[in-house]
C-alpha positions in Angstrom: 1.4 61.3 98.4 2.4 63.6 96.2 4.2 65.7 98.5 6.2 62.3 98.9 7.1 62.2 95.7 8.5 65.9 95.6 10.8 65.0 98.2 12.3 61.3 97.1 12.9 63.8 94.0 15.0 65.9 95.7 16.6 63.5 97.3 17.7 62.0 94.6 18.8 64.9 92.8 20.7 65.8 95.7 23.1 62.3 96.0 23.4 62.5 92.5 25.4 66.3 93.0 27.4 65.2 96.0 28.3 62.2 94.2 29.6 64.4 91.1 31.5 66.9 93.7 33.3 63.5 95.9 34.3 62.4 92.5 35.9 65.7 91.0 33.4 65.4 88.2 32.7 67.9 85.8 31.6 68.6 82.5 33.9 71.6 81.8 36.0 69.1 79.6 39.3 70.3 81.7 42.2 68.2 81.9 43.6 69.7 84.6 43.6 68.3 88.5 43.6 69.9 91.4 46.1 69.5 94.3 45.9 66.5 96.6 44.8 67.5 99.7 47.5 69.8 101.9 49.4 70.3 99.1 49.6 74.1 97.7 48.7 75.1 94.6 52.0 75.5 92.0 51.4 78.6 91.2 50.8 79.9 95.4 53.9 80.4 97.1 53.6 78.8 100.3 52.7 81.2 103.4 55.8 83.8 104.4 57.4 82.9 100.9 57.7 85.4 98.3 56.7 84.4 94.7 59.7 83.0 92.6 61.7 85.4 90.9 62.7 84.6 87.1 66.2 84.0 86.5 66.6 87.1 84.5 65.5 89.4 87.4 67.0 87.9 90.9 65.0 89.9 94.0 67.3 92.1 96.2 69.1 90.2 99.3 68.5 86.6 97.3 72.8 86.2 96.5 72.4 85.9 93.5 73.3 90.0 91.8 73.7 93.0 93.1 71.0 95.8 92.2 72.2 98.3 90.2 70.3 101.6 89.4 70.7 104.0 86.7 68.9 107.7 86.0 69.9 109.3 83.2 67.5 111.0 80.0 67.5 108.5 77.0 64.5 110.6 75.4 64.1 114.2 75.3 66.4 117.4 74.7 69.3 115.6 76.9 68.9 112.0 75.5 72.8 112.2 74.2 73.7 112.5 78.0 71.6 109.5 79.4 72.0 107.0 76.3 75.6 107.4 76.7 75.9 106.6 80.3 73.1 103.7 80.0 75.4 102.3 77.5 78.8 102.7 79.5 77.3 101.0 82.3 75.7 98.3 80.8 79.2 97.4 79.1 80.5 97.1 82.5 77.9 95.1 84.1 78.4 92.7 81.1 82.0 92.4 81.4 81.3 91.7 85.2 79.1 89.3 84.8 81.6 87.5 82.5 84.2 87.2 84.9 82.3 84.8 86.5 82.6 85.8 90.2 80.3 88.8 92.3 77.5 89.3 89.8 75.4 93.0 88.9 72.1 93.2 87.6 71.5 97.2 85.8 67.6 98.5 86.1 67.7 101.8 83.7 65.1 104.3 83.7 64.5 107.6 82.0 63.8 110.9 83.7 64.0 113.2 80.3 66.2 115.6 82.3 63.1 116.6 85.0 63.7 116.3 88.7 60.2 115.2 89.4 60.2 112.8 86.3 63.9 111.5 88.2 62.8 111.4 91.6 59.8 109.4 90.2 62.6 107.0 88.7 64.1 106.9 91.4 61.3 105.4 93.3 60.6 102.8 90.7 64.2 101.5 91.4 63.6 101.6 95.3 60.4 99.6 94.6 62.5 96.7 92.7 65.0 96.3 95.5 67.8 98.8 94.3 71.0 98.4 96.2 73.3 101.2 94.5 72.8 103.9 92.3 74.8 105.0 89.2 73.1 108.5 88.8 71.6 110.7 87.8 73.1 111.4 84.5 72.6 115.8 84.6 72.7 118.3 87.6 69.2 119.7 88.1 67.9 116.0 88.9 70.2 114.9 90.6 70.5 117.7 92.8 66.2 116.3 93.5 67.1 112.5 93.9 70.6 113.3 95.9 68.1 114.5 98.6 66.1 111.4 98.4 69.2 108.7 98.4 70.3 110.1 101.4 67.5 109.8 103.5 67.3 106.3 102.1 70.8 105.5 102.8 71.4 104.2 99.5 75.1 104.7 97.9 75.1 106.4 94.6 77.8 107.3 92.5 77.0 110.0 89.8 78.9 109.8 86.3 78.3 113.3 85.6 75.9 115.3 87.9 79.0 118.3 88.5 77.3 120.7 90.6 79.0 120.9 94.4 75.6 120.9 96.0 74.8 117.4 94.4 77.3 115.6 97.2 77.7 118.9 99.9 76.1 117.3 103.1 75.1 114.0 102.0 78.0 111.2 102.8 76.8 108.7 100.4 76.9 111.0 97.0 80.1 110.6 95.1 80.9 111.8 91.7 83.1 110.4 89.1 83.0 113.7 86.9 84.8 116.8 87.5 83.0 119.4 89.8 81.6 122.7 88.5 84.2 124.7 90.4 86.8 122.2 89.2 86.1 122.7 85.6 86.2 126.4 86.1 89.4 126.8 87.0 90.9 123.6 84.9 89.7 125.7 82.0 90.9 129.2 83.0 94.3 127.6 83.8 94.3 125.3 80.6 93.8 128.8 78.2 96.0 130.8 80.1 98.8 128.0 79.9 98.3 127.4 76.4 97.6 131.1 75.4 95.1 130.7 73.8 93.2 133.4 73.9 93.8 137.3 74.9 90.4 138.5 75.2 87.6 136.4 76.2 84.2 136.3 76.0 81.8 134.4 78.2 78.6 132.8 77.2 76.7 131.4 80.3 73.2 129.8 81.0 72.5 132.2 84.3 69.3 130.1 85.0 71.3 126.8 85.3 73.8 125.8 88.6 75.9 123.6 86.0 76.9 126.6 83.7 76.5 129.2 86.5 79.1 127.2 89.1 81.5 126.5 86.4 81.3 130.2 85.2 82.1 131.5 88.7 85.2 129.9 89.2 86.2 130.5 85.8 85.7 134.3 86.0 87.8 133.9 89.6 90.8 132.2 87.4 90.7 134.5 85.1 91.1 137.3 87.6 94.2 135.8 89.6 95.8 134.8 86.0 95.2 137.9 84.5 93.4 137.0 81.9 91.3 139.8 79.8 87.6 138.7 79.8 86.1 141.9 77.6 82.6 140.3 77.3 79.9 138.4 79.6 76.9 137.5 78.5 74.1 135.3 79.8 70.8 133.5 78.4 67.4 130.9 79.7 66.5 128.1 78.8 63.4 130.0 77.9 65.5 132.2 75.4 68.0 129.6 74.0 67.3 130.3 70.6 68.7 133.3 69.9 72.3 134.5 70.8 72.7 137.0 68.1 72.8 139.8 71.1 75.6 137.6 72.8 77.7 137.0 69.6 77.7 140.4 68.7 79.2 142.0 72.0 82.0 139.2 71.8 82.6 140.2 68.5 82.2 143.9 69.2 84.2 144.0 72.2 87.3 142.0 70.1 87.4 138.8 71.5 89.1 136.0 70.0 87.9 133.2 72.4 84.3 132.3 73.3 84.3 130.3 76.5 81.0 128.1 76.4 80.0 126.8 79.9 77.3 125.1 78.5 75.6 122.0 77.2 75.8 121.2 73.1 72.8 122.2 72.8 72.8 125.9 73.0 76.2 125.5 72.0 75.1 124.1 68.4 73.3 127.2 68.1 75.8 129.5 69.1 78.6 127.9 66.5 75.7 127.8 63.8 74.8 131.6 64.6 78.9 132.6 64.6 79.3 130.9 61.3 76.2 133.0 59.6 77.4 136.3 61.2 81.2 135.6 59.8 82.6 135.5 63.4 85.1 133.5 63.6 86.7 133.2 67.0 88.1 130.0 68.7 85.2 128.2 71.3 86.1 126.8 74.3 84.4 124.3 75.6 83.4 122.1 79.1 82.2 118.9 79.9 79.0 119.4 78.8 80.3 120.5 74.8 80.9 116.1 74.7 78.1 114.9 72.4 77.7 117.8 70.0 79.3 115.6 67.2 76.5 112.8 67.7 73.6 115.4 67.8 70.8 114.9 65.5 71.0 118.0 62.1 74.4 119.5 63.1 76.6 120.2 61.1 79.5 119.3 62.6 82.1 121.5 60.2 80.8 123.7 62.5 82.2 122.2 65.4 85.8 121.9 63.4 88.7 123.5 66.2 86.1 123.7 69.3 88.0 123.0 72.7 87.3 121.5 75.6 88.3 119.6 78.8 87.3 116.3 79.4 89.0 113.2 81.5 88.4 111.2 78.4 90.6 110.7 75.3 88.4 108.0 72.5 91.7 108.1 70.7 93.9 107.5 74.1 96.6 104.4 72.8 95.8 102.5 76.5 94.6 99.0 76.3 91.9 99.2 78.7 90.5 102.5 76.7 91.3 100.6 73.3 88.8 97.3 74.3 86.4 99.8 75.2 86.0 101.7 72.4 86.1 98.8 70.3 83.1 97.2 72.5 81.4 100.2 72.2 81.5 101.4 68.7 80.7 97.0 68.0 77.7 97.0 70.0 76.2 101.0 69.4 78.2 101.6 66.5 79.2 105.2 67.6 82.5 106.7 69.0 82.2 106.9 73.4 81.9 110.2 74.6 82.9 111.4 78.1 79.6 110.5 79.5 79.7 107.1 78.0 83.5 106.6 79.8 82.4 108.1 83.3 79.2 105.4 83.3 81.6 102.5 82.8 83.7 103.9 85.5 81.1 104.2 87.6 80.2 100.5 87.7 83.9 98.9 87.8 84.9 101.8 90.5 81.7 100.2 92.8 82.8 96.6 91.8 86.1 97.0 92.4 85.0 98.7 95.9 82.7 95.6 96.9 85.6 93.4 96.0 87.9 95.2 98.6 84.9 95.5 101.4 83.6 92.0 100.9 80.3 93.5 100.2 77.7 90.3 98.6 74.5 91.0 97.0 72.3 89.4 100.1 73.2 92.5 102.0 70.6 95.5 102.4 71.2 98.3 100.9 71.8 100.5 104.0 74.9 98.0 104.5 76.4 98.3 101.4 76.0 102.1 101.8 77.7 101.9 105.2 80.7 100.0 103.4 80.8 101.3 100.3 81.4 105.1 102.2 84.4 103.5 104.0 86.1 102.0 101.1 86.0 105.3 98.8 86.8 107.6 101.5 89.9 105.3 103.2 92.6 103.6 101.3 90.3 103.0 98.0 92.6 103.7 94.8 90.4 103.3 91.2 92.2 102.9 87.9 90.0 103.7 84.8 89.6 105.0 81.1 88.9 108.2 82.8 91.3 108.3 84.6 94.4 106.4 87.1 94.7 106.5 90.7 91.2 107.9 91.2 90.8 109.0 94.6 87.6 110.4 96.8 87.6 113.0 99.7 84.9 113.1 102.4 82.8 115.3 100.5 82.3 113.0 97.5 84.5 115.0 95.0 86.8 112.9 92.7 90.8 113.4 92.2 91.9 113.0 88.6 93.5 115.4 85.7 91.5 116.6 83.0 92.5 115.9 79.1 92.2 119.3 76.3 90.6 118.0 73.5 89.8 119.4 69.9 87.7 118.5 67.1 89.6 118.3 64.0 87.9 116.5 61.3 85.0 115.6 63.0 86.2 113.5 65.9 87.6 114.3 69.6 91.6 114.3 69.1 93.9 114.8 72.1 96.0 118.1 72.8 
């Protein structure tokens, strides 16, 4: 009898819990419902459908924006360098966008100046659906994620990675700054045109392919012009601190013009070190010199008469160079250096390339590669504030004249 009893209990018990379940029942206090039957949870996409993108970050190959890359340093020693060109190109995709038509989308990231911290970068922007790279920003990277964009077949268009060996054998590297070599030569020609010196001395980083490649050709010039260079000297990044050695032949050997293949960062130290030692000879600068006015502590007196070649003029009286300034120095509230200019060129050069292939953004990125080689090696003609009637050979190398520039009064001013 009782074993009866046990199980009419349990019985019991049991309806009770399937009535509960049939009925949704619980005592959670939830308001929520679940889906009717065959119809998918909200938040599941449904089988062979990716999850929806947000509006501010549209998925490669939906239509809706081309991907955009950037690499560039926006911390560390080079930080001048890749804020400037994050900047420039963002400008441009913004100014895109407003037109209302083909529409970018620009995914930054920082590689402090490290080819495996830029490589790494560069697979974080493969991973989100990159379609085009703007980048990298400096030469020793980009010389690590050249390699890498080539096996992927993605197009990228450097602002200012100069080193021949960043586009030599790869058909989808392009630069928008002036080569190594180019620079060289620009320079040696520029000085011996302008006489300004007659007995030069060379300053050169010999553990870097930037200040070594332009050095080269510039020595070369200098050869064929006949210019007197009565001093070479070299330096490491390891030993970057001190060019009291290097100052002191130039100064012993009586040259009147320092030629600084270099970045501003050494160079800071090598105007600061002149100053204390009470030599005074004129510096001429390259490419890299642009941003010593916006570093961090310097002095920039110090800077006062420094030379150098770049394709961009801040104080330039074009309209197209005028607006962006003025967007610039409104929305960063500093001056545009070169680095800033060749970024924005970057982006408008690629736009304006897209618009003459008939590139769209729901193409892979192996197509747009394929199209976007045609265009800037055929007919393709770019106007910028770097430069007009920008051209590209096979090889990736731009066509465009350089500007002299001098600081006077703590700001670039055209020669």
């Amino acid at each position: 009898m009782n074993h009866m009893k046990k199980l009419m209990a349990l019985l019991l018990a049991l309806s009770m819990v399937l009535s509960l379940a049939a009925c949704g029942g619980s005592d959670s206090g939830s308001t929520e419902s679940a889906p009717a039957e065959g119809e998918a949870a909200e938040a599941a996409p449904a089988e062979g459908e990716a999850a929806e993108a947000t509006e501010a970050a549209p998925v490669a190959g939906d239509g809706v924006a081309l991907k955009i890359g950037g690499i560039g340093p926006t911390s560390g020693a080079a930080a001048i360098y890749g804020t400037a060109t994050m900047n420039g190109a963002q400008i441009a995709v913004d100014e895109i966008n407003a037109l209302g038509g083909m529409q970018f989308e620009l995914n930054w990231q920082d590689d402090e100046h490290d080819p495996e911290k830029s490589v790494n970068a560069y697979n974080t922007l493969k991973d989100w659906g990159m379609q085009a790279l703007v980048g990298t920003t400096t030469t020793g990277p980009a010389l690590a994620v050249s390699a890498e964009s080539n096996v992927d077949r993605i197009f990228e268009l450097t602002p200012s990675a100069s080193s021949p060996d960043v586009v030599n054998g790869k058909d989808n590297v392009f630069q928008m700054c002036f080569t190594d070599p180019n620079q060289g030569t620009a320079s040696a020609q520029y000085i011996s045109e302008q006489a300004l010196g007659s007995k030069i001395a060379v300053i050169y980083n010999n553990g870097d392919a930037y200040s070594t490649g332009i050095y080269n050709k510039f020595a070369a010039e200098a050869a064929e012009l006949g210019l007197e260079i009565v001093s070479t000297t070299t330096f490491t990044d390891e030993t970057a601190n001190d060019f009291s050695v290097q100052l002191n032949d130039a100064k012993n050997a009586g040259a009147d013009l320092v030629f600084l293949p270099i970045y501003y960062t050494p160079a800071s130290l090598i105007l600061a070190q002149a100053d204390g030692m009470g030599y005074a000879p004129k510096f001429f600068g390259v490419d890299g010199m642009d941003g010593i006015l916006t570093m961090e502590g310097f002095n920039t007196a110090l800077a006062e008469g420094v030379m150098l070649l770049t394709p961009f003029s801040a104080d330039a009286e074009d309209e197209l160079t005028q607006n962006f300034v003025k967007t610039y120095q409104e929305r960063y509230g500093d001056i545009p250096n070169q680095f800033a200019a060749d970024a924005y060129d970057c982006v408008y050069a690629i736009y304006n390339a897209c618009q003459q292939a008939g590139i769209t953004a729901d193409m892979s990125a192996a197509d747009i590669c394929d199209a976007l080689i045609a265009t800037f090696t055929g007919d393709f003609s770019f106007n910028g504030v770097t430069g007009e009637g920008m051209t590209w050979d096979a090889n990736g190398e731009v066509s465009k004249s350089p500007k002299g520039m001098i600081i006077q009064n703590g700001a670039y001013v055209g020669m």
